[in-house]
C-alpha positions as CSV (number, residue, x, y, z in Angstrom):
1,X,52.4,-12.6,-6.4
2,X,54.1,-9.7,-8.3
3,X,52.2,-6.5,-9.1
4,X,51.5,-7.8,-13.1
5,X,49.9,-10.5,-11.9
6,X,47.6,-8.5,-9.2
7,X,47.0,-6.0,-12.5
8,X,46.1,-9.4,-14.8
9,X,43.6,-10.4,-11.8
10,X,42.0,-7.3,-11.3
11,X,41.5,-6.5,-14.9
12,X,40.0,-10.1,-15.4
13,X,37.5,-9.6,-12.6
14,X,36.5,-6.3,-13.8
15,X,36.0,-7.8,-17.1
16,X,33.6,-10.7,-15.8
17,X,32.0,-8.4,-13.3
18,X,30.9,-5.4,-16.6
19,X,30.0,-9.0,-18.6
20,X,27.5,-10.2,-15.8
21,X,26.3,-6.9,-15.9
22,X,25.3,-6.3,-18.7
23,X,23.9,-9.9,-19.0
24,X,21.7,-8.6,-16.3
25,X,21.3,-5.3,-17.9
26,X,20.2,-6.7,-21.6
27,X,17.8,-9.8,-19.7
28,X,14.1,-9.6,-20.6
29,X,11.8,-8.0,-17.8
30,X,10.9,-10.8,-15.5
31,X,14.1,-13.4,-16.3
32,X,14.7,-15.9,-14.0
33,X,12.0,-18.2,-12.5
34,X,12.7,-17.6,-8.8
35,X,14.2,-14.0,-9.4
36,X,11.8,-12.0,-6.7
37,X,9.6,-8.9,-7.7
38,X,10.3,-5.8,-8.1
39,X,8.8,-3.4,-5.8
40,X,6.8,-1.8,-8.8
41,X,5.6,-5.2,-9.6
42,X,4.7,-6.1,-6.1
43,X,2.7,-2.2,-5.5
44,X,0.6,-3.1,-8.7
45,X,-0.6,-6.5,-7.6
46,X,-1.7,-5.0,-3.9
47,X,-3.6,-1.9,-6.5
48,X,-7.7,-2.2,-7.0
49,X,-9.2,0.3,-9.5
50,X,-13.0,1.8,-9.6
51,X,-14.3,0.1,-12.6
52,X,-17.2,2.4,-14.2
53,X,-19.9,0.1,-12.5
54,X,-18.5,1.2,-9.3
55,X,-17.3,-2.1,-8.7
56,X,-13.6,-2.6,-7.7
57,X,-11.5,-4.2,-9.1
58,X,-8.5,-5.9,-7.3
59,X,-5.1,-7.2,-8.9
60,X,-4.3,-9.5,-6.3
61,X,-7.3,-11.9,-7.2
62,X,-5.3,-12.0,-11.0
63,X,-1.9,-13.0,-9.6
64,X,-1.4,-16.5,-10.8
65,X,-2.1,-16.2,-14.2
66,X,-1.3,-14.6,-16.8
67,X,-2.5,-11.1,-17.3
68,X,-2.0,-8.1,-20.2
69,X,-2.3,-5.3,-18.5
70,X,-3.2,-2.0,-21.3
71,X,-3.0,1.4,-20.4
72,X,-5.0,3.7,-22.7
73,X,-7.0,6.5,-23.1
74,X,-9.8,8.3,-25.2
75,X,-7.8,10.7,-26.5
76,X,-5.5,8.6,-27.5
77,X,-5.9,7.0,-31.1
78,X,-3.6,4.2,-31.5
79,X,-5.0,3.1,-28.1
80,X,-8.5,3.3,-29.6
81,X,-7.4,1.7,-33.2
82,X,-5.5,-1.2,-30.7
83,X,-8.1,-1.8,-28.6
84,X,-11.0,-4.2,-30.9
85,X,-7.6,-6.6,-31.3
86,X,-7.2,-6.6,-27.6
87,X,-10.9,-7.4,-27.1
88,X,-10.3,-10.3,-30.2
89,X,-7.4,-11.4,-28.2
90,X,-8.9,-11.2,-24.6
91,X,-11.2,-13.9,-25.8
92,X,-8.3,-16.1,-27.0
93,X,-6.5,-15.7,-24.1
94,X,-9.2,-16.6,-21.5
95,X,-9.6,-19.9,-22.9
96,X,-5.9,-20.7,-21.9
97,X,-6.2,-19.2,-18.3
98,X,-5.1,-15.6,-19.2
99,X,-6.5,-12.4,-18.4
100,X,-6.7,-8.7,-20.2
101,X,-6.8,-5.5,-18.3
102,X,-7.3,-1.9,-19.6
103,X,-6.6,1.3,-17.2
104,X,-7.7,4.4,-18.7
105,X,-5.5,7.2,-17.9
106,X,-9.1,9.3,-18.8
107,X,-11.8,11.2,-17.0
108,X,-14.6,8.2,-15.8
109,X,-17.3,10.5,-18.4
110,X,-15.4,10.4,-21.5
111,X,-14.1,6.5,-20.6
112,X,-17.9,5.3,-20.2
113,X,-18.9,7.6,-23.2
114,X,-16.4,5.9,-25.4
115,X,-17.4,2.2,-24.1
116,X,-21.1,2.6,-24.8
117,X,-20.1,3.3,-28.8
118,X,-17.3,0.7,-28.6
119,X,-17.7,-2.0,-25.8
120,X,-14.9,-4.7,-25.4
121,X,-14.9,-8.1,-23.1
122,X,-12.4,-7.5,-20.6
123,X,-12.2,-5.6,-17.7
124,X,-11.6,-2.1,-17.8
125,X,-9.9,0.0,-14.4
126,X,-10.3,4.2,-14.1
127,X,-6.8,4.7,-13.1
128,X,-7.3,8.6,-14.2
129,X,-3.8,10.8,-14.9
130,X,-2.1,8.7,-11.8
131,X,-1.9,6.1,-14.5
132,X,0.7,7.4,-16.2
133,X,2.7,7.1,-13.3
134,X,2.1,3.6,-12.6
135,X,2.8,2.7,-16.5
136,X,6.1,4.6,-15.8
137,X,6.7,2.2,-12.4
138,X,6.1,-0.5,-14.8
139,X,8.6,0.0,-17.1
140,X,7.0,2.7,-19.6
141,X,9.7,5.6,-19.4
142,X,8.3,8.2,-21.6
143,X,5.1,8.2,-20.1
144,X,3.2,7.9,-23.5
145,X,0.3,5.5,-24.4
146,X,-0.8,3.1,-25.5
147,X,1.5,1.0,-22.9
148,X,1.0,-2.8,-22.4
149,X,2.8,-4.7,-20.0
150,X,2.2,-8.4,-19.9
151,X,2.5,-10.4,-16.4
152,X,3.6,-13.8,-16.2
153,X,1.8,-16.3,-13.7
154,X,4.5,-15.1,-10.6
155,X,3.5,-11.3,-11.1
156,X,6.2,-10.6,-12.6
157,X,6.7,-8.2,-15.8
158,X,7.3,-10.8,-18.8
159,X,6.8,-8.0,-22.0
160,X,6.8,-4.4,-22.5
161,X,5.8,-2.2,-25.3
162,X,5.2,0.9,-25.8
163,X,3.0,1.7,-29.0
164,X,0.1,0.0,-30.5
165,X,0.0,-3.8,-30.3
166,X,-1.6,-6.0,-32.3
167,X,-3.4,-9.2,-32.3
168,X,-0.7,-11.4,-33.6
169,X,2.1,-10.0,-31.7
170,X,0.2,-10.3,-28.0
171,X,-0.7,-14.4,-29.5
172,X,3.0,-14.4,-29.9
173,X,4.2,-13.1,-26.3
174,X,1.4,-15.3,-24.8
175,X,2.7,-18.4,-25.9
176,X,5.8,-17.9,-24.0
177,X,4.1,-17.5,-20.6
């Protein structure tokens, strides 16, 4: 082989290797059936949270179907303004196997203050400020809520969004789990 040719070669496999890459790069969170977690996705599944009963309440019992996890907080008004659709779409959900959970990034007082004006159906998780840290393992980079981050029926991270969500859109991403 002459040098050219070596040059043509390595250029070409350069080439496919930067395509596949950023194939990989641009794939949605969770793409490929038997791709394994991530090791944020597996820390969240092994995570329980006090619920304001003092209850816990595990992830691992959730794995296997579909779950839209929320991360909110009091203070926070589009989380407050998102969460009666949640609540509309929780009930949706659960009738085709799915689950809804919210983890306030709040203080426990202000959380079951704000609940008692405002209750909702699904389960709600203190996950206080170390919240925002988890949200941030789970794909939210900015650290800013309302985050939701929807679970396919492996564990693995199917949607993200940052922002307010809306009824419509989380029917939407729940018919492609």
């Amino acid at each position: 082989m002459n040098r050219r040719t070596l040059l043509m070669a390595g250029a070409g496999a350069a080439a496919a290797g930067a395509g596949l890459g950023w194939q990989l790069w641009r794939a949605p969170a969770g793409a490929g059936a038997g791709a394994p977690l991530a090791d944020a996705e597996l820390a969240f599944w092994q995570a329980s949270f006090t619920q304001l009963d003092g209850q816990t309440l595990a992830m691992a019992p959730l794995r296997g179907q579909p779950l839209v996890l929320n991360f909110w907080a009091t203070w926070c008004p589009p989380c407050v303004k998102e969460m009666p659709e949640l609540d509309r779409f929780a009930k949706a959900f659960a009738a085709r196997g799915g689950r809804v959970v919210g983890l306030a990034v709040d203080n426990p007082t202000a959380v079951r203050q704000y609940l008692a004006k405002a209750p909702v159906g699904y389960a709600i998780g203190l996950a206080g400020f170390d919240g925002t840290e988890l949200s941030r393992q789970l794909g939210n980079s900015t650290g800013a809520l309302p985050f939701t981050a929807v679970f396919d029926r492996r564990g693995a991270v199917a949607q993200r969004k940052l922002g307010e969500t809306s009824f419509d859109e989380l029917i939407g991403w729940a018919q492609n789990l």
